[in-house]
TIRO-2110 file (N, C-alpha, C; in Angstrom, 1 decimal):
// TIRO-2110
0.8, -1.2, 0.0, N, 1, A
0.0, 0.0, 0.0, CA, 1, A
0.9, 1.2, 0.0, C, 1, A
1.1, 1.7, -1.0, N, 2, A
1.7, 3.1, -1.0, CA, 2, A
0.8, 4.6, -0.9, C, 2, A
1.5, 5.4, 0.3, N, 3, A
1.0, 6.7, 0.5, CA, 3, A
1.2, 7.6, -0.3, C, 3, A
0.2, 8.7, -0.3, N, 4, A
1.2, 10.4, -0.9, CA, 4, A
2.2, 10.8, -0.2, C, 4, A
2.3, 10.0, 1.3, N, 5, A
3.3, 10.6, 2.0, CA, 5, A
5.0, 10.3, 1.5, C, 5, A
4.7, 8.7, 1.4, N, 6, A
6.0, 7.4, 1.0, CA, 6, A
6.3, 8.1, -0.4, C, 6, A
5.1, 8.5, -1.5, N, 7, A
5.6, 8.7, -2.7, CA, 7, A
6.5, 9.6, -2.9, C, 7, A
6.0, 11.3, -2.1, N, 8, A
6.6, 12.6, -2.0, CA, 8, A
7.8, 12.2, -1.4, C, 8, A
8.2, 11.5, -0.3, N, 9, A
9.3, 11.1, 0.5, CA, 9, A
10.4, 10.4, -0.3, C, 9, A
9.8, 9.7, -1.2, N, 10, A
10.7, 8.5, -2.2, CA, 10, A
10.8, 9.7, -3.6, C, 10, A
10.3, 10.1, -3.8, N, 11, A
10.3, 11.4, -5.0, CA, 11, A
11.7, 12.8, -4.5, C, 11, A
11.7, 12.7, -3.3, N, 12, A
12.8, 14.1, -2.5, CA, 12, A
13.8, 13.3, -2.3, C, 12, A
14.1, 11.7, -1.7, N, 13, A
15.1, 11.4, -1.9, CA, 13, A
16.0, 11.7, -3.0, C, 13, A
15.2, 10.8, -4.4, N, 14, A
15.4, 10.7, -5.8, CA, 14, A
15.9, 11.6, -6.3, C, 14, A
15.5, 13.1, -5.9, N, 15, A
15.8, 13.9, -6.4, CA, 15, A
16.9, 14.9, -5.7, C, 15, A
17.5, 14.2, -4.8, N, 16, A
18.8, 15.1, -3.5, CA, 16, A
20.0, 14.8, -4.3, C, 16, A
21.1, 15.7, -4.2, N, 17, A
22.1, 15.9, -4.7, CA, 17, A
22.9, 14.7, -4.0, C, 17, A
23.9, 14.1, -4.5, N, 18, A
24.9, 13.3, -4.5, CA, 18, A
25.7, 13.9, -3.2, C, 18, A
25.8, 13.4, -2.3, N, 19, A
26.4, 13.8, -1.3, CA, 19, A
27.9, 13.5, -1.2, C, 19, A
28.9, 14.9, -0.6, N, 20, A
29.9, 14.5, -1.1, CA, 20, A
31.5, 15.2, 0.0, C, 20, A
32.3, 14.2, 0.5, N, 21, A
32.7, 14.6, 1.6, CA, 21, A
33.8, 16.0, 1.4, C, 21, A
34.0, 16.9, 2.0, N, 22, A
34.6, 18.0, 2.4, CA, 22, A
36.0, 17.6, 2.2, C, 22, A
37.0, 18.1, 1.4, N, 23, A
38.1, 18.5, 2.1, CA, 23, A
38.8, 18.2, 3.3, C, 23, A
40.2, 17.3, 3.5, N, 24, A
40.9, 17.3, 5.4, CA, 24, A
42.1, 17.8, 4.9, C, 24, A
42.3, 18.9, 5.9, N, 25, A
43.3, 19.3, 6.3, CA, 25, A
43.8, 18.6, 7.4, C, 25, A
45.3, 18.3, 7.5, N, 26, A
45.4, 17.8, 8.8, CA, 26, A
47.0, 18.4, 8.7, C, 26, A
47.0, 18.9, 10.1, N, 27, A
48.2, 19.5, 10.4, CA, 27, A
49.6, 18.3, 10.6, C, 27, A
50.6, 18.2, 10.2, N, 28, A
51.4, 17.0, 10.9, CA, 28, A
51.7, 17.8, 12.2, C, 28, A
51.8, 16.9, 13.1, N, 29, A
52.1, 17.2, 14.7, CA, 29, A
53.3, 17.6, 15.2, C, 29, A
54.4, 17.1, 14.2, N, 30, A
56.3, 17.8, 14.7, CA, 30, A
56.1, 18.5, 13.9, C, 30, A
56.6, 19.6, 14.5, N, 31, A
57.2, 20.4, 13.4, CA, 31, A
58.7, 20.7, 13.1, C, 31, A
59.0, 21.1, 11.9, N, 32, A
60.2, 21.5, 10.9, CA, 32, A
60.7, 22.4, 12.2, C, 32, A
62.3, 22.6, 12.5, N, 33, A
63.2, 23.6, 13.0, CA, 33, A
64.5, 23.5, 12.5, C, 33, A
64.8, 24.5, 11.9, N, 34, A
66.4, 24.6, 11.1, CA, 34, A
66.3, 26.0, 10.5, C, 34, A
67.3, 25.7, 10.3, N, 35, A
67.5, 27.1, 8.6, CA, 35, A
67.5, 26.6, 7.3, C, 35, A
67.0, 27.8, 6.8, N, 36, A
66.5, 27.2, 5.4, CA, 36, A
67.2, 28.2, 4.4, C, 36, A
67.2, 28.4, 3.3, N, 37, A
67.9, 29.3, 2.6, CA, 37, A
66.7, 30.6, 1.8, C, 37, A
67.0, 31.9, 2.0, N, 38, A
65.3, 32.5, 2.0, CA, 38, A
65.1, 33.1, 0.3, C, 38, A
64.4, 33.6, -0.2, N, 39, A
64.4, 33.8, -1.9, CA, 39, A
65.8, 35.0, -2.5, C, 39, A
66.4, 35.2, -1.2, N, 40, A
67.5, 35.5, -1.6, CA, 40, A
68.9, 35.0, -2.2, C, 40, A
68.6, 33.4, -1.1, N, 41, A
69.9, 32.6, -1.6, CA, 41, A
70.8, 32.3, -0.4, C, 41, A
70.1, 33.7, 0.6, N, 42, A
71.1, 33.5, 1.8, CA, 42, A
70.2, 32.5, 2.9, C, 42, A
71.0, 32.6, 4.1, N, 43, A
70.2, 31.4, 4.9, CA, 43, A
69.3, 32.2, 6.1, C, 43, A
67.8, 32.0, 6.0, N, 44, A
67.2, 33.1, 7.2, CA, 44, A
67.8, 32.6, 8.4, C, 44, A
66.5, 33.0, 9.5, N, 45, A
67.3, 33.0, 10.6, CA, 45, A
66.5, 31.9, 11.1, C, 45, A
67.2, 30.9, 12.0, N, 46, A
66.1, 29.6, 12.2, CA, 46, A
64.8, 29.9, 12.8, C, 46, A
64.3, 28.5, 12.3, N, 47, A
62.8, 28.8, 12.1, CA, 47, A
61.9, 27.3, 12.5, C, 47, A
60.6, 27.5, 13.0, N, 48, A
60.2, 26.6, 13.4, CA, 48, A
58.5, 26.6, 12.5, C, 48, A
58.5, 25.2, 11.9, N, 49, A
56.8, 25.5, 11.2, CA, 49, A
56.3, 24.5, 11.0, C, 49, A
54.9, 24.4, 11.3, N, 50, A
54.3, 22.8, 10.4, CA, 50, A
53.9, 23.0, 9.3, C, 50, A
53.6, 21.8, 8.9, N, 51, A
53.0, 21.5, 7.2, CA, 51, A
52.1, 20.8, 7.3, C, 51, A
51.0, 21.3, 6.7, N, 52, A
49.2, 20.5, 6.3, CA, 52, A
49.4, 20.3, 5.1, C, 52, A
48.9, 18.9, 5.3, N, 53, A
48.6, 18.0, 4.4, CA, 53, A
47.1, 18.3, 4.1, C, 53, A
46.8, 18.3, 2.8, N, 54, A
45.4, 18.5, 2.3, CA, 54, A
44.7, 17.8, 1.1, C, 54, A
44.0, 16.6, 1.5, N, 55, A
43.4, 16.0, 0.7, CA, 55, A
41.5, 16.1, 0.7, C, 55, A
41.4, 15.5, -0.8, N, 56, A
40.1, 15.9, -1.1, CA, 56, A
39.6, 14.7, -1.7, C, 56, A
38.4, 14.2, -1.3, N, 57, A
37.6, 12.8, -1.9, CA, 57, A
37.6, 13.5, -3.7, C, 57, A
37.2, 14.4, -4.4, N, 58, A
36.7, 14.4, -5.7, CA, 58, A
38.3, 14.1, -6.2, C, 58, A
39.6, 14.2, -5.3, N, 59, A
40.9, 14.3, -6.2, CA, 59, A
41.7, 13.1, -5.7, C, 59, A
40.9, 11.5, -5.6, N, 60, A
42.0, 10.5, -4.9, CA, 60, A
43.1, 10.8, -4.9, C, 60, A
44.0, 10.1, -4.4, N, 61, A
45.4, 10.0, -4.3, CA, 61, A
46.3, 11.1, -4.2, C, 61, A
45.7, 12.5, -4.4, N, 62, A
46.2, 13.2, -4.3, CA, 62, A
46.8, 14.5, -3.1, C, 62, A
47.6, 14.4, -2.6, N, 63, A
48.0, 15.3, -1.4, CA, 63, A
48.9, 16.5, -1.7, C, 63, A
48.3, 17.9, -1.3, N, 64, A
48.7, 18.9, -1.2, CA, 64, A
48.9, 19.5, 0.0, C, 64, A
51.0, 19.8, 0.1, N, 65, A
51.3, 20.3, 1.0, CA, 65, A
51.7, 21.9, 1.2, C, 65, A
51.2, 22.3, 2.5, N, 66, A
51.6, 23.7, 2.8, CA, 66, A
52.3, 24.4, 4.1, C, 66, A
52.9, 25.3, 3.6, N, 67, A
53.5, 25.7, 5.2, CA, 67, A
52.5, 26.2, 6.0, C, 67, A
52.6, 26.3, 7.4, N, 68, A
51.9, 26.7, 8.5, CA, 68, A
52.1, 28.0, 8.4, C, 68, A
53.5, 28.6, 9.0, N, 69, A
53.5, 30.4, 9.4, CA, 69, A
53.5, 31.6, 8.6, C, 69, A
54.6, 30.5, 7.7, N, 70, A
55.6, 31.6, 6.7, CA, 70, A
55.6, 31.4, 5.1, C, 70, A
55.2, 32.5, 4.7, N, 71, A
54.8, 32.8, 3.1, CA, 71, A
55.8, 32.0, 2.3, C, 71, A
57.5, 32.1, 2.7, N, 72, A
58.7, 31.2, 2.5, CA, 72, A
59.1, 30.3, 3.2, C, 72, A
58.2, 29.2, 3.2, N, 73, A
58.8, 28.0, 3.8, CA, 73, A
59.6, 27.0, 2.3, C, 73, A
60.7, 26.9, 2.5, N, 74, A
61.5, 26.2, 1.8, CA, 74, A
61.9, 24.7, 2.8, C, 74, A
61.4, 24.0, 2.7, N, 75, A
61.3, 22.6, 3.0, CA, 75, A
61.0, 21.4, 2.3, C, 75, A
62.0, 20.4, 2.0, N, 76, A
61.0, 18.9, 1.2, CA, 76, A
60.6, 18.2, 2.6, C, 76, A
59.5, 17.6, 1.8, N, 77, A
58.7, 16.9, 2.3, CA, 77, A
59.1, 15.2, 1.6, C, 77, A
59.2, 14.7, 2.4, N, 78, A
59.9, 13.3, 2.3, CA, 78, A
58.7, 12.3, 2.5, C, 78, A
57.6, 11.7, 1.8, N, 79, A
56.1, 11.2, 1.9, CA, 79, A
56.8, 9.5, 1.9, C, 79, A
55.8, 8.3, 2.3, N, 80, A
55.8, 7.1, 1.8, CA, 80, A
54.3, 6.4, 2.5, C, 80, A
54.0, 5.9, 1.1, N, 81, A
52.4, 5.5, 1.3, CA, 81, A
52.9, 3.8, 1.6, C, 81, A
52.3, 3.9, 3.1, N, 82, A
52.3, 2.3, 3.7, CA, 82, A
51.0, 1.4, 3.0, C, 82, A
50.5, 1.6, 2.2, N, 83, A
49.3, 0.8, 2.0, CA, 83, A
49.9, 0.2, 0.1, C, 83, A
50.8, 1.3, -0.4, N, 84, A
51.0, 0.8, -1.6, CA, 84, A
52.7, 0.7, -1.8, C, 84, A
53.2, 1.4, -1.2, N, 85, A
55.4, 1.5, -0.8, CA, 85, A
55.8, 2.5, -1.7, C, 85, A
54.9, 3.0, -2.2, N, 86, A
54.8, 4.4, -3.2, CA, 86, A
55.8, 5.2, -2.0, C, 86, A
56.4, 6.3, -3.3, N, 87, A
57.3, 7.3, -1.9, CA, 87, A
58.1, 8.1, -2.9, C, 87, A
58.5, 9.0, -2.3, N, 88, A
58.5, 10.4, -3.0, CA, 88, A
58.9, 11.6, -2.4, C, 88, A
59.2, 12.9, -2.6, N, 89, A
60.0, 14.1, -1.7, CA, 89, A
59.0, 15.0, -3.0, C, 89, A
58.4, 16.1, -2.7, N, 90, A
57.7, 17.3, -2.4, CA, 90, A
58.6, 18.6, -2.0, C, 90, A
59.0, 19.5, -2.9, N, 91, A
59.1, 20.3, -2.4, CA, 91, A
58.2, 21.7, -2.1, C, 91, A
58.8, 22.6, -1.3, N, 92, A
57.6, 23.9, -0.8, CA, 92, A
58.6, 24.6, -0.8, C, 92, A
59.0, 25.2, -2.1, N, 93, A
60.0, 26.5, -2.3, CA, 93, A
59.7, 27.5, -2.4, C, 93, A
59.6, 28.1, -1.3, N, 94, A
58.5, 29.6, -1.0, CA, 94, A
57.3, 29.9, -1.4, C, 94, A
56.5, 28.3, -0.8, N, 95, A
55.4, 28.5, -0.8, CA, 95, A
54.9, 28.6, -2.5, C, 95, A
55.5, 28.5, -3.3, N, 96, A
54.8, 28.3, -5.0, CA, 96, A
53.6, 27.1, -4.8, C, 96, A
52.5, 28.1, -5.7, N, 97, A
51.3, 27.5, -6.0, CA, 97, A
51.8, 25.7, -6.4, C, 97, A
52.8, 25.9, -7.5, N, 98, A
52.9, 24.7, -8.7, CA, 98, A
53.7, 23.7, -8.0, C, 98, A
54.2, 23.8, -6.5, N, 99, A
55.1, 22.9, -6.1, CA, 99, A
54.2, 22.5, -4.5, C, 99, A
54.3, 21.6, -4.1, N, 100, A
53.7, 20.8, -3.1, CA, 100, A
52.7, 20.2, -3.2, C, 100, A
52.7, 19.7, -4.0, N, 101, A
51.6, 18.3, -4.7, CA, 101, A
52.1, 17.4, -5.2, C, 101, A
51.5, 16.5, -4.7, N, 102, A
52.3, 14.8, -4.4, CA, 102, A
51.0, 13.8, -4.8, C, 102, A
51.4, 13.2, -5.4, N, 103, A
50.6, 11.9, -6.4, CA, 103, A
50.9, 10.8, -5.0, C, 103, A
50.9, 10.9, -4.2, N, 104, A
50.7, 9.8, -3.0, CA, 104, A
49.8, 8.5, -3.2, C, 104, A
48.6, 8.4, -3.8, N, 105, A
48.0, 7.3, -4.3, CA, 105, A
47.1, 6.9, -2.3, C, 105, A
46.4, 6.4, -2.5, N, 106, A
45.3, 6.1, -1.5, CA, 106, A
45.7, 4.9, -0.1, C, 106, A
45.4, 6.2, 0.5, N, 107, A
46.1, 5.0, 1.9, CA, 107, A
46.3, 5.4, 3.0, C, 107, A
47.0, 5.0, 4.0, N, 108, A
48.1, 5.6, 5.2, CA, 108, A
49.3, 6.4, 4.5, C, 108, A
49.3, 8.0, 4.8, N, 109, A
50.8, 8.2, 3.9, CA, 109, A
51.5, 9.0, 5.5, C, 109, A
53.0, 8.4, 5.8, N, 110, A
53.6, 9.4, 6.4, CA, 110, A
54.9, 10.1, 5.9, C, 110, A
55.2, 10.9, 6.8, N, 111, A
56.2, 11.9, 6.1, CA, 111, A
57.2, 12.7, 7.1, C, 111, A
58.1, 13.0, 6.2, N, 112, A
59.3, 13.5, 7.4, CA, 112, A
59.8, 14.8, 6.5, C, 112, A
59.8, 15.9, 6.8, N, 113, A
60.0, 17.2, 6.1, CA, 113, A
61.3, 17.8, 7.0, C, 113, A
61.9, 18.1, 5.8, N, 114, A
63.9, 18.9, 6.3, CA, 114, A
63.7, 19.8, 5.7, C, 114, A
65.0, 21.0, 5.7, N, 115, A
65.7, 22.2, 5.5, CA, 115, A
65.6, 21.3, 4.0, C, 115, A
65.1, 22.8, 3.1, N, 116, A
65.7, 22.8, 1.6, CA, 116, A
66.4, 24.0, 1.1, C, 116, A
66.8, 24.1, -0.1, N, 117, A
67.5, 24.7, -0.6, CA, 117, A
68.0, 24.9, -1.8, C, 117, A
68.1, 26.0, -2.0, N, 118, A
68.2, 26.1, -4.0, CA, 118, A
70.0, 25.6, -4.1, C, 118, A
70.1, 25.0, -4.8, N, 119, A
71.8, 24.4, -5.4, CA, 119, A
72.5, 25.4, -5.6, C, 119, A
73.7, 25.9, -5.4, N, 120, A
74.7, 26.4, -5.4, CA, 120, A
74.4, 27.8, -4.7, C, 120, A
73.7, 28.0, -4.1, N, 121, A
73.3, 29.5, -3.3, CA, 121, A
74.6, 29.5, -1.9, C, 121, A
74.4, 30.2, -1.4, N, 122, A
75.7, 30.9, -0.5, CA, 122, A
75.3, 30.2, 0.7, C, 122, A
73.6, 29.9, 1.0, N, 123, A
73.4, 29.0, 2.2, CA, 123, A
73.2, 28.1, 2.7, C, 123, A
73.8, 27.7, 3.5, N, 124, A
73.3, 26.3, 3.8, CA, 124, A
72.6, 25.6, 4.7, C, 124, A
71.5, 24.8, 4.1, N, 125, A
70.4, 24.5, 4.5, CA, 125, A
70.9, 23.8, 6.0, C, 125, A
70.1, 24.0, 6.9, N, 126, A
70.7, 22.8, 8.4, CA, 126, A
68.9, 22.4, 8.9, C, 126, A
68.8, 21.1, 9.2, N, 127, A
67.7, 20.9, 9.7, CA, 127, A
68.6, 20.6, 11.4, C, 127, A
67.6, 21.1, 11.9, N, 128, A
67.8, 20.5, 13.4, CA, 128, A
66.8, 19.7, 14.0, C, 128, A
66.0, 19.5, 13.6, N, 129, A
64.8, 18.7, 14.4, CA, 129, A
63.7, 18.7, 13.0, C, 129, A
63.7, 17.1, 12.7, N, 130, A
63.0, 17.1, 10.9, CA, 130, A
61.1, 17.2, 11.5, C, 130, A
60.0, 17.5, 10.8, N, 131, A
59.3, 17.6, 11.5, CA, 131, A
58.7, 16.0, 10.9, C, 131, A
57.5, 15.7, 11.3, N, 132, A
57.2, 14.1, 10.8, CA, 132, A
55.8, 14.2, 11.0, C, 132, A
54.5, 13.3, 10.3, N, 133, A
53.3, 12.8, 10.6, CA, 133, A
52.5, 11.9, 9.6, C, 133, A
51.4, 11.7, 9.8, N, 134, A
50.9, 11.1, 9.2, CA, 134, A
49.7, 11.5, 8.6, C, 134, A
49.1, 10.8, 7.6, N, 135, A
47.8, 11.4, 7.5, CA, 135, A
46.8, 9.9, 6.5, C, 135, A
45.6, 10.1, 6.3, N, 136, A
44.6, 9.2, 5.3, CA, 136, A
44.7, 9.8, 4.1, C, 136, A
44.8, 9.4, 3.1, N, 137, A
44.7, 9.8, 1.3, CA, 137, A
43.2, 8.9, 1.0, C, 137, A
42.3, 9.5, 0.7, N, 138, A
40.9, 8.7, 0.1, CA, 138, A
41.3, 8.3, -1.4, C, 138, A
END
């Protein structure tokens, strides 16, 4: 026995948009401390920062990294996906749009991020404490 109620009810289902999960940002928990070399070439002055990891269900496997404080965070990011052995380094060379995106592939991914540095510049990069975390890739 179907109602006008069951029909209108089963009719609004039918008709609801595809539901679809949000964006995770997830901070890694150590953070990066060292010197890094700044868009000058020379070495700033040491520095402490984390990096979010940012994945999105519409973009599998894909993870995009960013610095925490500073507009110039020059740091690789050192990734390895425990679900596939995939693995890979990421850099964040002052923060550029085109650089910190990592093809990580779907899984458990963790990571260990150091002091980078442009090749042959006057400074040199020192990590003192690498930072490290983990995160889910959908």
């Amino acid at each position: 026995m179907t109602t006008p109620a069951g029909i209108a009810l089963a009719a609004l289902l039918l008709a609801a948009p595809p539901v679809s999960a949000a964006p995770t940002d997830t901070v890694l928990p150590i953070p990066f401390a060292g010197l890094t070399n700044g868009p000058t070439g020379f070495t700033n002055l040491p520095s402490s920062t984390y990096i979010t990891a940012s994945t999105d269900p519409d973009e599998p496997g894909i993870t995009r990294f960013r610095c925490g404080a500073y507009p110039y965070c020059d740091v690789f990011v050192h990734w390895r996906n425990l679900a596939t052995g995939t693995s890979g380094a990421a850099d964040l060379l002052y923060g550029s749009s085109t650089r910190g995106i990592a093809q990580t592939g779907s899984g458990t991914v963790v990571a260990a991020f150091t002091a980078g540095g442009m090749p042959g510049y006057p400074g040199t990069p020192t990590t003192f404490l690498p930072g490290a975390g983990v995160w889910a890739v959908p």
